[in-house]
Each structure stands twice: as structure tokens, then as C-alpha cells.
N, C-alpha and C positions, 0 to 999 in steps of 0.2 A: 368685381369691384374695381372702378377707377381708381389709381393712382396719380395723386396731386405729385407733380415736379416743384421744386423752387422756378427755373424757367419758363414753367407755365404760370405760377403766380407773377412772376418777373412783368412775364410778357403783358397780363391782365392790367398790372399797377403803370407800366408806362402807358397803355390807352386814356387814364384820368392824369396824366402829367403835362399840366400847361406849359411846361419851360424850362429850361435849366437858366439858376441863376446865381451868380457869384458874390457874395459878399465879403469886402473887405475894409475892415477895421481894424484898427491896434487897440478899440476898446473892446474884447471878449466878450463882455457883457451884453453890449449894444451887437455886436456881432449874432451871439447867439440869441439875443430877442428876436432882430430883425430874420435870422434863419428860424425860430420858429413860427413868425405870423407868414412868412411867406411859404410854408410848408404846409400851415392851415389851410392856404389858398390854393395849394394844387398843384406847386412849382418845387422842382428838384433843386438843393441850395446845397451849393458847396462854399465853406468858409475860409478865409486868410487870415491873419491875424499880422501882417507886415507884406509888406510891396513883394519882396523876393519870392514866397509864398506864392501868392498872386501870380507872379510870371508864371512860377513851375506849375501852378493850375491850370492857366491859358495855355501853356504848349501842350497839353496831354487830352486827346479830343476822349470826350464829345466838347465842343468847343459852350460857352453859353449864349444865351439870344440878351442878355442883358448881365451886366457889372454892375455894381452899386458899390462907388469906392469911395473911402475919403481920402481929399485930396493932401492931408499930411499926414505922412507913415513913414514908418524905420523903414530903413534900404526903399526902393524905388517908390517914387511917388506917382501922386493921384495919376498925374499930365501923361508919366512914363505906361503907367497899366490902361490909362486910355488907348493909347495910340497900340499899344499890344491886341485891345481888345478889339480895338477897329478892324485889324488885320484876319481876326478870326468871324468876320461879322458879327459881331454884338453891339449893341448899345450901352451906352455909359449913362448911366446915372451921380453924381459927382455930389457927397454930402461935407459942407464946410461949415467952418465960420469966418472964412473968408470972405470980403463982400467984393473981392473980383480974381475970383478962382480963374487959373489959365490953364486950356486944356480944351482936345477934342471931345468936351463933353455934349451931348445930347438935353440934357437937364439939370439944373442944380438947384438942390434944397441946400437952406440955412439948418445949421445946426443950433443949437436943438428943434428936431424936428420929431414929431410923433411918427410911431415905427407904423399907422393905420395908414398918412399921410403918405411914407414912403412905399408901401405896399401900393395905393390908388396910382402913383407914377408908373412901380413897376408893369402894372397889367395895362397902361393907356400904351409903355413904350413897345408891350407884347404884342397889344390888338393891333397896333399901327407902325411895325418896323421901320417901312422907308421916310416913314415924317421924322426929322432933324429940327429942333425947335431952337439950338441955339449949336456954334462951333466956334467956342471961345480957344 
């Protein structure tokens, strides 16, 4: 009789894993909504809950292929975990209610925004890496 490893379940569960993707909000709520519809969808979601957070996430690989941050949070802002996250190649997705957010973002939704709406961002900025839509 086979013995099942954790490591070989491991290994199994990252073959269905579209992405690593970082979310960060100061609202928990909306943090953990958006980590669970993006975890419906197939992407590994690691969460922050303030900027500083955030940094210590970005230095510690595996790095992510996409950020979704907003752009006002305790300790480092949206603009600062951009330019962090550019550095590790990811793309930034930037959620405000700013209507002229500044920042190496990729894409930016208005707040309030439906967490289905910001999932269709995340998997267009997966399929299509090198497209930059905007570099405010």
C-alpha cells in the first residue's frame, strides 16, 4: 500500500495554482472577502492588513505575479508597495476612492468596487503580464 506524503499532496495542489497574489487592505473584511473569491478561482493569496506588512511580504519569495493594494494604509502607502512590488516583478492592481491615485500602478478600480469585478482584473493582469495599461 502507497503512502500519501504532505509533499506529494503539496506538490499535486500547486499544479491547479494559477498565481500567487497579495492582498492588501486596512479593511480585514474586504481583505478576507477578496482572499476568498480569489482562492475560489485558483490563485494562492497571501493577505496584509497595513503597508509595513505588505513590505515584509514582498521581501520573503516566492515573490507574487500580482498586488491588489489600496492606495491609503497605515505605515507605507499604496505608491510605496507599488514600486516594492515592481521590483519583484508583479503587477499592481491599485483599489481607491481617489479619482487620481499616484503610483506605479498597472490598473486602478474605484472603491467601491465588487470583489467579482476585481477578481476579472486580477486573471486579465495573469493572462497578460507584460501589457501596462496605465503608469501613473
Amino acid at each position: 500500500m502507497a503512502l500519501l506524503t504532505c509533499n506529494l499532496r503539496r506538490a499535486a495542489y500547486n499544479e491547479f495554482v494559477r498565481g500567487r497574489v497579495l492582498v492588501v487592505d486596512d479593511e480585514s473584511d474586504v481583505a478576507e472577502t477578496l482572499r476568498l473569491y480569489l482562492e475560489s478561482r485558483g490563485f494562492e493569496v497571501g493577505v496584509a492588513t497595513d503597508g509595513d506588512a505588505a513590505m515584509a511580504l514582498l521581501a520573503e519569495p516566492p515573490a507574487p505575479c500580482v498586488v491588489v493594494t489600496d492606495v491609503y494604509l497605515p505605515g507605507k502607502g499604496g505608491a510605496e508597495i507599488a514600486h516594492a512590488a515592481r521590483r519583484v516583478g508583479a503587477q499592481v492592481l491599485a483599489l481607491t476612492g481617489d479619482p487620481d491615485p499616484h503610483g506605479p500602478f498597472d490598473r486602478v478600480l474605484a472603491k467601491p468596487c465588487s470583489p467579482r469585478v476585481i477578481v476579472a482584473v486580477v486573471e486579465e493582469l495573469v493572462e497578460s503580464p507584460t501589457q501596462s495599461t496605465s503608469s501613473r
